[in-house]
DOSETI-386166 format. One record per residue: residue in three letters; x, y, z of N, C-alpha, C in turn. Coordinates in nm, 3 decimals, always signed. Atoms other than C-alpha are relative to their C-alpha. Layout:
<sites>
rest: ALA | n_px: X | n_py: Y | n_pz: Z | ca_px: X | ca_py: Y | ca_pz: Z | c_px: X | c_py: Y | c_pz: Z .
...
</sites>
This chain:
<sites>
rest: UNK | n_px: +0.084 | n_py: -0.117 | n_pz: +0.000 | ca_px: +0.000 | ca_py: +0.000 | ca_pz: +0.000 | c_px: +0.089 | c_py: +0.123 | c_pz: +0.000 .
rest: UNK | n_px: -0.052 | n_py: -0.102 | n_pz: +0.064 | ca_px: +0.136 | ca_py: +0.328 | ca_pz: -0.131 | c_px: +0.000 | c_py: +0.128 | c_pz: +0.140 .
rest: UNK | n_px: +0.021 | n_py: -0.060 | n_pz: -0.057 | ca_px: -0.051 | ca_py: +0.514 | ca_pz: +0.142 | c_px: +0.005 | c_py: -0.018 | c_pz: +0.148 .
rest: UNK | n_px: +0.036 | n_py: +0.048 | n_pz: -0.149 | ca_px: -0.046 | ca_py: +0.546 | ca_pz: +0.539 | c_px: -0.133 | c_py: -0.034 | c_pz: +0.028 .
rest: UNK | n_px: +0.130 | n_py: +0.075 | n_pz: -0.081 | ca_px: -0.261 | ca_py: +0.322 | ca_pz: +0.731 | c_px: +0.003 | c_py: +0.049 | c_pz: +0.136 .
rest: UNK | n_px: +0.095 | n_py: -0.068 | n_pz: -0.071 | ca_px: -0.480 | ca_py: +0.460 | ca_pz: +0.994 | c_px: -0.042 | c_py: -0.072 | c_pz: +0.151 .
rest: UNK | n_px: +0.013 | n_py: +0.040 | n_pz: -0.078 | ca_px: -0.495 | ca_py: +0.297 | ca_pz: +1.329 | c_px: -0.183 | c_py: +0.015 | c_pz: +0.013 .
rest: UNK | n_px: +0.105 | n_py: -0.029 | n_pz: -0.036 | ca_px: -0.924 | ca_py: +0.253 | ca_pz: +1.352 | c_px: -0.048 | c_py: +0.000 | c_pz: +0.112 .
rest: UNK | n_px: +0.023 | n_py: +0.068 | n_pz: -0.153 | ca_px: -0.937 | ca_py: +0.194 | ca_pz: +1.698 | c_px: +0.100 | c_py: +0.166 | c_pz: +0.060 .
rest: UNK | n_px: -0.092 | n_py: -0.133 | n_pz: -0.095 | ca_px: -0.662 | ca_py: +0.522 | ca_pz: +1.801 | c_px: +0.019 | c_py: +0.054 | c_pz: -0.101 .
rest: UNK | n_px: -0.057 | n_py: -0.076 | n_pz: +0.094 | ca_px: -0.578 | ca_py: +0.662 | ca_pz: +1.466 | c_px: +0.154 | c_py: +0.048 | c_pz: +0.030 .
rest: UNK | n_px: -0.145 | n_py: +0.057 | n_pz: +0.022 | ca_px: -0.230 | ca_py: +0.612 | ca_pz: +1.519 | c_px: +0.029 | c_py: -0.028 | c_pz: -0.156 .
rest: UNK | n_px: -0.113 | n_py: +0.084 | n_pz: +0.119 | ca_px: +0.032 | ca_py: +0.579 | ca_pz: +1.203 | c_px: +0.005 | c_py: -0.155 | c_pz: -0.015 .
rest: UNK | n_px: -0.027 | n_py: +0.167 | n_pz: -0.001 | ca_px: +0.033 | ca_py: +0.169 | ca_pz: +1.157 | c_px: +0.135 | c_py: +0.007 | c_pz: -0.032 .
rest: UNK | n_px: -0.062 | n_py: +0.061 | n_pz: +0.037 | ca_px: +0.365 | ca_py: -0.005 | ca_pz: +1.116 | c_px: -0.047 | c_py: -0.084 | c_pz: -0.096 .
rest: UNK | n_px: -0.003 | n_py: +0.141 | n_pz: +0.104 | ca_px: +0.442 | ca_py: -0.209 | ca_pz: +0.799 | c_px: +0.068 | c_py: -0.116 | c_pz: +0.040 .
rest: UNK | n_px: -0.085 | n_py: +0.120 | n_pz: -0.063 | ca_px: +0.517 | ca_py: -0.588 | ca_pz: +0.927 | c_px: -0.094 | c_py: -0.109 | c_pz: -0.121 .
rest: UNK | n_px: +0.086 | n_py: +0.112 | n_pz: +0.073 | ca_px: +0.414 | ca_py: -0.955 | ca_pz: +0.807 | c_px: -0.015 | c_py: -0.080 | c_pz: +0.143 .
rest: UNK | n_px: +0.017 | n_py: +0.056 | n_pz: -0.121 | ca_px: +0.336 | ca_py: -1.192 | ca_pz: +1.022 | c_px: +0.028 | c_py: -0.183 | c_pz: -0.059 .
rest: UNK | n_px: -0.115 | n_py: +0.111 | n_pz: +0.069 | ca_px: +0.609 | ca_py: -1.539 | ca_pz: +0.965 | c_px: -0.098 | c_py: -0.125 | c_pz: +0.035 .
rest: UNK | n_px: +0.025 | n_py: +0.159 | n_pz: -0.013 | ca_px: +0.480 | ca_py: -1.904 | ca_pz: +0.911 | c_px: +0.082 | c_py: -0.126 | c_pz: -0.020 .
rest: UNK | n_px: -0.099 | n_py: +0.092 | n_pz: +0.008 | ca_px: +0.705 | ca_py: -2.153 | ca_pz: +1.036 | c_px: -0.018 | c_py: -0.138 | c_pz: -0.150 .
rest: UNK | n_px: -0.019 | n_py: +0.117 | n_pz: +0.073 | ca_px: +0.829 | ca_py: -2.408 | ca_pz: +0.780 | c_px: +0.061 | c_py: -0.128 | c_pz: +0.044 .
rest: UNK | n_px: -0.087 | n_py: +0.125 | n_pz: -0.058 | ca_px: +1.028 | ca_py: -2.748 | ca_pz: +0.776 | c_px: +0.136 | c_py: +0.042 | c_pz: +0.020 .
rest: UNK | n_px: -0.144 | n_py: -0.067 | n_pz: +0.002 | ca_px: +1.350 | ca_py: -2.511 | ca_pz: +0.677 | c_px: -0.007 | c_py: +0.164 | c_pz: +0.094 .
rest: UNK | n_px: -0.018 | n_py: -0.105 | n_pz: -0.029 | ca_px: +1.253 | ca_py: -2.210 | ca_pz: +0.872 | c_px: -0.121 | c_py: +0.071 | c_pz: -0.011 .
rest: UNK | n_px: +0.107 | n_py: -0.122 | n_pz: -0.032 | ca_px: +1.014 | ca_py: -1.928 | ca_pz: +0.836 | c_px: -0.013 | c_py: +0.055 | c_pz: -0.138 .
rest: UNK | n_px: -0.006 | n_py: -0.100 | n_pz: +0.157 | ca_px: +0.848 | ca_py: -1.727 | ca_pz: +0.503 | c_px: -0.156 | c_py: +0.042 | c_pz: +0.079 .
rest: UNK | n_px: +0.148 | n_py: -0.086 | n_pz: -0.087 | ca_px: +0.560 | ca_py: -1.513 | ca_pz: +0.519 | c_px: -0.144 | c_py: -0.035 | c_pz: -0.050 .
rest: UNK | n_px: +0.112 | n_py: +0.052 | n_pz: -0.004 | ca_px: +0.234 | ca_py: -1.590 | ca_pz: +0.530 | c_px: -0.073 | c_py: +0.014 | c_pz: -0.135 .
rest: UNK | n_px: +0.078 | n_py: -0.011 | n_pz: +0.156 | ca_px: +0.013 | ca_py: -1.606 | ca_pz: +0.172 | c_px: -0.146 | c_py: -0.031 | c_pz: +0.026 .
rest: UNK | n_px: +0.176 | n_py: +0.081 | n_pz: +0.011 | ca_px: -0.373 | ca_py: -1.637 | ca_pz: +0.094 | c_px: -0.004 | c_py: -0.035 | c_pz: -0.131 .
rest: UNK | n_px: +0.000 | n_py: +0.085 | n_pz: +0.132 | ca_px: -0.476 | ca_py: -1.867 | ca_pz: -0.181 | c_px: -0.200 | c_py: +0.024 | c_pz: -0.044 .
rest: UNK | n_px: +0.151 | n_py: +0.004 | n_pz: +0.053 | ca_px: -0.824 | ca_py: -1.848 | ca_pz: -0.378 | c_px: -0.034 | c_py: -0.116 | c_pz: +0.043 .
rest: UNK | n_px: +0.099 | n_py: +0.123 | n_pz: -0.029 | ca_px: -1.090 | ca_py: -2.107 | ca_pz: -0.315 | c_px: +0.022 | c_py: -0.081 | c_pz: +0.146 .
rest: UNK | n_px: +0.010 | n_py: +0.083 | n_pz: -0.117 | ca_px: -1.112 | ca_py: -2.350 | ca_pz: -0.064 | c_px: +0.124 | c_py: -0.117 | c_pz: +0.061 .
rest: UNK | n_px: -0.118 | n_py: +0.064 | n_pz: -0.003 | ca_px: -0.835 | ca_py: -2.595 | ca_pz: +0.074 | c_px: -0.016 | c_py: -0.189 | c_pz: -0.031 .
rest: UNK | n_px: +0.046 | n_py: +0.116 | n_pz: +0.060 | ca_px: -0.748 | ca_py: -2.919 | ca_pz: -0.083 | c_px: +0.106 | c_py: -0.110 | c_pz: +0.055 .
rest: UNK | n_px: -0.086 | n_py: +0.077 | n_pz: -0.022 | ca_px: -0.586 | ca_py: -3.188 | ca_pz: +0.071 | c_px: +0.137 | c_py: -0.082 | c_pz: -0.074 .
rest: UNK | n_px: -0.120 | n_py: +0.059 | n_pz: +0.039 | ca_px: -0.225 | ca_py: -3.348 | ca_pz: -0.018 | c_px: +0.023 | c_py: -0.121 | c_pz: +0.089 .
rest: UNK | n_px: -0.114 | n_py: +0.086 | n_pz: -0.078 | ca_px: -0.047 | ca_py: -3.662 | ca_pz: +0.117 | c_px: +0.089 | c_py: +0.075 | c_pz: +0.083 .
rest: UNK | n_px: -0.135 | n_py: -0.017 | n_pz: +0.006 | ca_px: +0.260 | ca_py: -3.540 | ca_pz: +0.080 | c_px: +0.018 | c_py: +0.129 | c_pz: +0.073 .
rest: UNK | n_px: +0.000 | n_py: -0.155 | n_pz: -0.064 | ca_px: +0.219 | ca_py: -3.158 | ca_pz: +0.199 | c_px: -0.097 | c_py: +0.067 | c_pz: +0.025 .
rest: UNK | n_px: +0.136 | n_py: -0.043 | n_pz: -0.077 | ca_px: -0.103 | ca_py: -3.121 | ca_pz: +0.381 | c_px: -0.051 | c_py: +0.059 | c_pz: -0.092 .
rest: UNK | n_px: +0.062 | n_py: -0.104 | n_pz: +0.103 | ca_px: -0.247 | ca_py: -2.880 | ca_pz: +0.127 | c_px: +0.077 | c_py: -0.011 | c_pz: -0.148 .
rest: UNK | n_px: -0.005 | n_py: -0.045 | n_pz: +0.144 | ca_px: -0.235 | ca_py: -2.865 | ca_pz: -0.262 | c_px: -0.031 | c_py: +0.167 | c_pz: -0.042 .
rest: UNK | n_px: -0.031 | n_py: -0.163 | n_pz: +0.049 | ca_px: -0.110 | ca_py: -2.506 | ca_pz: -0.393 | c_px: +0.041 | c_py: -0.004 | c_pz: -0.130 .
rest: UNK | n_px: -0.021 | n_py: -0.050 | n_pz: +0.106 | ca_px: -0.091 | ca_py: -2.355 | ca_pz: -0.671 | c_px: +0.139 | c_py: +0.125 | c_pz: -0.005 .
rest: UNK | n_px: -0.126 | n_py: -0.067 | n_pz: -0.097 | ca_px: +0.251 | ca_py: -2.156 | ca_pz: -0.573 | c_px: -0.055 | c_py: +0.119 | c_pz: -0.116 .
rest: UNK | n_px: +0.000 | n_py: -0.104 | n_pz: +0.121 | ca_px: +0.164 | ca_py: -1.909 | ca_pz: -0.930 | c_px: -0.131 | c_py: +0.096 | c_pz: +0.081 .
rest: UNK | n_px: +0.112 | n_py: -0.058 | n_pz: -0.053 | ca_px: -0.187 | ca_py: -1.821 | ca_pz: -0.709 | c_px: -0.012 | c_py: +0.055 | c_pz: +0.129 .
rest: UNK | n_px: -0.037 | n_py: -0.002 | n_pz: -0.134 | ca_px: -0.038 | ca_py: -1.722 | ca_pz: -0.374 | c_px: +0.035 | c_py: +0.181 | c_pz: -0.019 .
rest: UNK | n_px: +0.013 | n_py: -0.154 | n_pz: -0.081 | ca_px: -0.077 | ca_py: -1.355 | ca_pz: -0.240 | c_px: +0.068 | c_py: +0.027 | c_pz: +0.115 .
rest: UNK | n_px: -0.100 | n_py: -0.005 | n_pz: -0.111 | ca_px: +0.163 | ca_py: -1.231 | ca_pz: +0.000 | c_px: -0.096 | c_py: +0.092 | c_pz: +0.082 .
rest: UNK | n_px: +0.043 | n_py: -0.056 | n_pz: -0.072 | ca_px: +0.001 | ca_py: -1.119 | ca_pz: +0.314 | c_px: +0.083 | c_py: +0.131 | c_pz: +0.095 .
rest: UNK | n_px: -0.075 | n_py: -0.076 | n_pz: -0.039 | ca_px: +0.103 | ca_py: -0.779 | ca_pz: +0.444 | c_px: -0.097 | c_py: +0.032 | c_pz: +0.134 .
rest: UNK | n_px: +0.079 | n_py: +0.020 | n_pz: -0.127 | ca_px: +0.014 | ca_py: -0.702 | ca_pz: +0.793 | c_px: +0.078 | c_py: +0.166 | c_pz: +0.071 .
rest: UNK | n_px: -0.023 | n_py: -0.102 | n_pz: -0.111 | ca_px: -0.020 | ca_py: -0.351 | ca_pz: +1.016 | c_px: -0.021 | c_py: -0.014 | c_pz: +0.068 .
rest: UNK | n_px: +0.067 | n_py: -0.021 | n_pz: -0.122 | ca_px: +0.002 | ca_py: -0.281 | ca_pz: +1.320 | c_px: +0.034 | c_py: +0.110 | c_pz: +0.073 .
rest: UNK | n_px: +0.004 | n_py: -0.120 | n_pz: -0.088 | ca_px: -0.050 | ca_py: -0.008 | ca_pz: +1.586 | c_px: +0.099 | c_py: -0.014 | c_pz: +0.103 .
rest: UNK | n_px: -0.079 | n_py: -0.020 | n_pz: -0.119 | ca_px: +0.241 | ca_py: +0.089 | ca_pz: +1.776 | c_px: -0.076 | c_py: +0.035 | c_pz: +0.167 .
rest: UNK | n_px: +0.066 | n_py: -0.074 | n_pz: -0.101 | ca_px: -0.009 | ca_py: +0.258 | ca_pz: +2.047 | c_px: -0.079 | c_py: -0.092 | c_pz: +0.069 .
rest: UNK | n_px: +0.101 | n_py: +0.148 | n_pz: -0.100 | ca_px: -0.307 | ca_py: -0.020 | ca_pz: +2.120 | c_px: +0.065 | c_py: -0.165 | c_pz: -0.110 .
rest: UNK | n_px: -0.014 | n_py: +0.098 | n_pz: +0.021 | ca_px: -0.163 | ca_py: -0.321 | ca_pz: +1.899 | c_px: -0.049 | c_py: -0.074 | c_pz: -0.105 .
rest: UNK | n_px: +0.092 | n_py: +0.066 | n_pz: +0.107 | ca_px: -0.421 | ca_py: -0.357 | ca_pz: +1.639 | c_px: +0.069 | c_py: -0.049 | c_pz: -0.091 .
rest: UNK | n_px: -0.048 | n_py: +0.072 | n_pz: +0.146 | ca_px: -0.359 | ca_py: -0.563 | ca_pz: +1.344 | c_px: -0.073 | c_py: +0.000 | c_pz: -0.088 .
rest: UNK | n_px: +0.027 | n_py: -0.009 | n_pz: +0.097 | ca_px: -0.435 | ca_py: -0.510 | ca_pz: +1.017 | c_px: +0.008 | c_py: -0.068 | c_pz: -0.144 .
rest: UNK | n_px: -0.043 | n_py: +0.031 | n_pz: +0.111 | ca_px: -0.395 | ca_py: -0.747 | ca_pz: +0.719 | c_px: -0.039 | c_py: +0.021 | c_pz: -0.137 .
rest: UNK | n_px: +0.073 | n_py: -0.049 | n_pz: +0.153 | ca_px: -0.426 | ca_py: -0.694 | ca_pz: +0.340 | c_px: +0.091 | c_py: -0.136 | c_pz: -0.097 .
rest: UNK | n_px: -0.054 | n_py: +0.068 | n_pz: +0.123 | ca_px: -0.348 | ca_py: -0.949 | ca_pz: +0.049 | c_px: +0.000 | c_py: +0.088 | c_pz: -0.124 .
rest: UNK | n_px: -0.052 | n_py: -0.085 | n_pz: +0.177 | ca_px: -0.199 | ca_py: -0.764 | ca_pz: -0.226 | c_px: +0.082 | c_py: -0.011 | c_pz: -0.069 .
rest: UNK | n_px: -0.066 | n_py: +0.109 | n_pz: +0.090 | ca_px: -0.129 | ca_py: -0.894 | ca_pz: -0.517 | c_px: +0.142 | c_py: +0.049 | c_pz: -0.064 .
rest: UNK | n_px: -0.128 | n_py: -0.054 | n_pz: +0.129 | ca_px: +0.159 | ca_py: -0.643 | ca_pz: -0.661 | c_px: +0.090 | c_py: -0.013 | c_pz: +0.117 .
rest: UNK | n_px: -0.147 | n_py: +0.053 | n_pz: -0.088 | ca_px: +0.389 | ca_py: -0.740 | ca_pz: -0.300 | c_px: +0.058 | c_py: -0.105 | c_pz: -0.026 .
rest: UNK | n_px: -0.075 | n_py: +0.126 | n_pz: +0.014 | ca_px: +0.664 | ca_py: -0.934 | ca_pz: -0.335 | c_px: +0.004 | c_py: -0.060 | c_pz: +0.137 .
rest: UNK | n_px: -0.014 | n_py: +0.068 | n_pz: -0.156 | ca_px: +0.687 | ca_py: -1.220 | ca_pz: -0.087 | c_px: +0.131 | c_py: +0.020 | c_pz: +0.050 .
rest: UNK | n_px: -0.124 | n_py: +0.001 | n_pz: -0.093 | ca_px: +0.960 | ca_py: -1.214 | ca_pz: +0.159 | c_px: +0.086 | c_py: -0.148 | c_pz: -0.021 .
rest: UNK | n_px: +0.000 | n_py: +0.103 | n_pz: +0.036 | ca_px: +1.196 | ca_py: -1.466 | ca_pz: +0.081 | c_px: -0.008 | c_py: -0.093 | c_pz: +0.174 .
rest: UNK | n_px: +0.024 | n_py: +0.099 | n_pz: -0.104 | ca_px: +1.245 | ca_py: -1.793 | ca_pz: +0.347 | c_px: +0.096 | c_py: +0.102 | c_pz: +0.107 .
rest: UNK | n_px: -0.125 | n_py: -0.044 | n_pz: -0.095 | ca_px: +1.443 | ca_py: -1.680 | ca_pz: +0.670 | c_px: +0.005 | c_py: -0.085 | c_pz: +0.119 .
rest: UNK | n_px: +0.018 | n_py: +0.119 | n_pz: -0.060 | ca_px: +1.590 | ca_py: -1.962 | ca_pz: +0.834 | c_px: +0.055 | c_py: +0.047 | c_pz: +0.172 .
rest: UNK | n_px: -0.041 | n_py: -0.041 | n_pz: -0.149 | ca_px: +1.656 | ca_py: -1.964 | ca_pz: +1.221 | c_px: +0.138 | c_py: -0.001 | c_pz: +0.004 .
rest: UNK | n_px: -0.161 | n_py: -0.012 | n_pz: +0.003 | ca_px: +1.958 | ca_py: -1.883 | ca_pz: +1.344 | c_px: +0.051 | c_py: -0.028 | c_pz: +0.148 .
</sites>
């Protein structure tokens, strides 16, 4: 998002963050997928990796709120493994 986000709760400035989903190698950031979820064997869920939306996430320095948005023109974050 281009523009500042708006704390609705204090109107506070938001921080830009994501919010990390552990992997088997580590950590990447969270995505939403169209439709409904489809089971795998092999990796709990069937994805379409080309249909994956990187989730961007505000929040309020002041009360805490959180804010997420899927938007499609962010690049994902790549993996970031523990250290």
């Amino acid at each position: 998002m281009s523009k500042a986000v708006e704390c609705i709760k204090c109107q506070a400035q938001m921080e830009l963050g994501y919010v990390p989903d552990g992997t088997h190698g580590g950590y990447t950031q969270q995505g939403w997928f169209p439709g409904v979820p489809v089971k795998s064997f092999w990796m709990g869920l069937k994805m379409e990796t080309n249909q994956l939306v990187p989730v961007t996430t505000f929040r309020c320095p002041n009360c805490g709120y959180l804010e997420s948005y899927a938007l499609p023109n962010a690049t994902p974050a790549t993996t970031v493994t523990e250290a």
